[in-house]
N, C-alpha and C positions, 0 to 999 in steps of 0.2 A: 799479903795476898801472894800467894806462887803461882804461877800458871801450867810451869813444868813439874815435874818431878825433883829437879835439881836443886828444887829449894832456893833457888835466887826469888831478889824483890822483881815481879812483875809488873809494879804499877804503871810503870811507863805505856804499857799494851793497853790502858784504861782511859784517857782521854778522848782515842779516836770514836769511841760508842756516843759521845756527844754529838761529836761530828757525824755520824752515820744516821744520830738520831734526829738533828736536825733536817737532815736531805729527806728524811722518811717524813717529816712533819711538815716542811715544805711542799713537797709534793700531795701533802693530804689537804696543803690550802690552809693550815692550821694558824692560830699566831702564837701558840706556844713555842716558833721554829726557830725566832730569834733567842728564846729563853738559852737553849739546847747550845746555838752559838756563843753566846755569852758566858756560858759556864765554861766549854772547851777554851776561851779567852783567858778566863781568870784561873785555869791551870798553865797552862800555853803560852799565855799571851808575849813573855817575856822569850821565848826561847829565840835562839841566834839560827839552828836550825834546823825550821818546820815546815815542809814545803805545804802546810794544810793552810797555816797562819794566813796568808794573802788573802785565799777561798773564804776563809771564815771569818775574817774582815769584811768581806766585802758583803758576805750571807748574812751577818750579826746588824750590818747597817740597812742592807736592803731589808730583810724581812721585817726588820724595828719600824722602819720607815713605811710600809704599808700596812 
């Protein structure tokens, strides 16, 4: 997947759409919101540094959790 022209790999630009998809699913009251976080985890979840990682930790438990 390239995003630019340049033909580098873009995939890095690909996980935050979980995360945006989550806040949108959230906000709709959904409970597929925790799904959305969970996925952004199991790409992410290991990274040293994510400043999204804490937010989607906390969004992945809370929404699981209600």
């Amino acid at each position: 997947m390239a995003l630019l022209v340049d033909e580098e790999p873009s995939y890095g630009h690909f996980p935050p759409v979980y995360y945006y998809q989550g806040l949108v699913k959230e906000g709709q009251k959904s409970s597929k919101a925790a799904d959305s976080f969970r996925e952004y985890l199991n790409i992410r979840g290991k990274a040293t540094e994510d400043h999204l990682l804490p937010d989607v930790r906390k969004r992945a438990g809370a929404t699981a959790a209600k």
